[in-house]
Every structure is written in C-alpha cells, then in structure tokens.
N, C-alpha and C positions, 0 to 999 in steps of 0.2 A: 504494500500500500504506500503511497506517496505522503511524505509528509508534509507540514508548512513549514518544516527548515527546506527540505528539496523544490519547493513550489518557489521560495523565496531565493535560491541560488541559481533557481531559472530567472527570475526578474531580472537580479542581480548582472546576470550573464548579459540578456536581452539589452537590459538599459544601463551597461558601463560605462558607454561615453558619454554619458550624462553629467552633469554638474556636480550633484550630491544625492546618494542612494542613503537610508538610514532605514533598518529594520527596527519594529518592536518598539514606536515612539509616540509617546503621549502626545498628544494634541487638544487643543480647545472641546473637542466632541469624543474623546476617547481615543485608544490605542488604535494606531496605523500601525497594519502590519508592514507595510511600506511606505515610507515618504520616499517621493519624488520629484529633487526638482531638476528644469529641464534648464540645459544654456538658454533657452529664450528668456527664464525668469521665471515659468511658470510653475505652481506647486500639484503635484496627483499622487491622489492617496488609492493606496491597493488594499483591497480588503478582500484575503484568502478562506476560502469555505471547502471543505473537504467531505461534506456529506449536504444530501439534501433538506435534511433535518435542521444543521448548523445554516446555513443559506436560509430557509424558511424562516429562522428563529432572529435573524439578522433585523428583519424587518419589523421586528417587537422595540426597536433601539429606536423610540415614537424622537426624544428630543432630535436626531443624528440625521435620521430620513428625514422628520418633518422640518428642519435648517438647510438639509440640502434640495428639499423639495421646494421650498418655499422663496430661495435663496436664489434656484433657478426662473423664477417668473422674472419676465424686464423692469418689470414697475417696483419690484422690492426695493426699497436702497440701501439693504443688507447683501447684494450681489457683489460688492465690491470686497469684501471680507471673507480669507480661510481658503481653502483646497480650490483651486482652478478645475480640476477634473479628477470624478471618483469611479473606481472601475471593480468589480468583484475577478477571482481569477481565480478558477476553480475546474478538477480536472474532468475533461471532457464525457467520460461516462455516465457521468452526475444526468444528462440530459435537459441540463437547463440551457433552454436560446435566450435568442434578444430581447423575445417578447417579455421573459419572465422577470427582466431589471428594470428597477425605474428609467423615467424618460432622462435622468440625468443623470444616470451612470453609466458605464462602459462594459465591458465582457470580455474576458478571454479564456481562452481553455488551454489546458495543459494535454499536450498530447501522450496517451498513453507510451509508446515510444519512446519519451522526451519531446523537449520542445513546446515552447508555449504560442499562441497563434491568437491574434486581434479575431473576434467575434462580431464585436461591435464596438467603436469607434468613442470612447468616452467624448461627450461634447463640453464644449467652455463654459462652463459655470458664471465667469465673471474675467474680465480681463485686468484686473490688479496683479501685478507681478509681485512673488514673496519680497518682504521688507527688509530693510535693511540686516532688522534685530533679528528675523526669522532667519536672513543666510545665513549669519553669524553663527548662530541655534543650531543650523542644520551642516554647517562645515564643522564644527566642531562634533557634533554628534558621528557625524559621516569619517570625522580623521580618526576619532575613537575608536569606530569599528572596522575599520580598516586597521586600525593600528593591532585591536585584539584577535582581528585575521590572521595578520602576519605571525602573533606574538604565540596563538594555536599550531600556527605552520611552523614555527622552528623549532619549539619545544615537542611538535611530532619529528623534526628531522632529529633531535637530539635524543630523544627516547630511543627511534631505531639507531642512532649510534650507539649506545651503551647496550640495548640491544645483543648488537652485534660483535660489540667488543664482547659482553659478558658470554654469547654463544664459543667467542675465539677461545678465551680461558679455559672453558670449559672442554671446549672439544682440545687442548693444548692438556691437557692434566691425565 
C-alpha cells in the first residue's frame, strides 16, 4: 500500500524546481501536507487522502472548505488572502474524478506504477503572491527539511559504513 510519506516524495520529485516545497506544515486552516510555492510567487496546498473514507471525511473540515469555498467567489474581499491553489492527491484506485472535488480544488492521482499525473487542473483562488513574512516562513521551513534530508542521508551512509566495517572484523576473526 502506498503511503503519505511515498505520495509526498512523488510531489516532492514532481515539483523540485520549484521555489520552496515544505511537508507537514501548519497553516492558518490547518496542516498542509504540502506547501507549495511556485517561482511565480504563488502559494498551493496539497492535501493527500489515501482511502475513500479519509477523502469523504475531509469534507467535515466545515471552517477549511467553507474559506476556501467562499474565498473563491469574485465579490468576497477575503480572495486576496492564504493558498492560491488547493489540490487533493490521492492514489488513482480510490476512483475519485473531477467531478467528486470542489469547484476550487484540483486532482491528481498517483499512479499505481509510480508516478503522479494532473486530473484536474487546481484553478487560482486569488492572485496575491505569498508575503514577504510567508517566504521567509517557508525558506526556512523548506532549508530545515532539506537540511534533515540530507542529515537522514549521511547518517544512512554512515550506519552502512560501520556496517560494513563491523561485517570486515568479523569475517577477519
């Protein structure tokens, strides 16, 4: 079964030439399993479902949808505040389409295979590019995790060197 750590290392994959990726981040509406922002400035949040049950139950989140539901009309003048574009991304067997996400979120499906694939097309929210304080928020958040990427990567290359040393002695004795 695929996880949301492996859902999130497809994102990750997908959108690296991106500005700043940041998993697992509190936000004004609750935990983004993804922030997103793009070189143009814009901010998109990914929220992973793994079952149909967990997707159904999503939509119980009344303050989350009903801001971004509300947030999407032209006349709100709360459109200019928060996530540019929200997307669910969830794996393809699930057999949820386009029809089954609000009119303001996006879709994509994780292919069984591998591989993650645009469904439907998350639309612009509002055209406000993240703030100053937010890049700030999310370059730091984002060199964090990259930084505790790397810091998992060497201590796996360091583990199989002792490893490998401790097999040497061993097989020397």
């Amino acid at each position: 079964m695929t996880t949301e750590h492996d859902i999130q290392q497809l994102i990750l994959n997908r959108f690296r030439h991106e500005k700043y990726i940041v998993p697992n981040i509190h936000l004004r509406l609750g935990e983004a399993d993804i922030l997103l922002v793009r070189r143009s400035g814009y901010a998109e949040e990914f929220e992973i479902k793994l079952t149909k049950p967990d997707f159904r139950a999503d939509a119980k989140k009344i303050t989350k949808h009903t801001w971004y539901s509300q947030v999407f009309q032209d006349d709100n003048p709360l459109r200019c505040f928060g996530i540019n574009r929200f997307s669910y991304v969830l794996p393809d067997s699930l057999g949820i389409t386009a029809d089954d996400v609000p009119d303001y979120a996006g879709l994509y499906h994780v292919r069984s295979g591998g591989g993650i694939v645009c469904i439907k097309h998350p639309p612009l929210i509002h055209k406000k590019k993240f703030e100053h304080w937010d890049r700030e928020i999310a370059a730091s958040c984002s060199a964090r995790y990259m930084a505790l990427r790397a810091d998992s990567t060497r201590r796996a290359e360091q583990d199989r060197q002792t490893i490998d040393r401790l097999y040497k002695e061993l097989e020397s004795k």
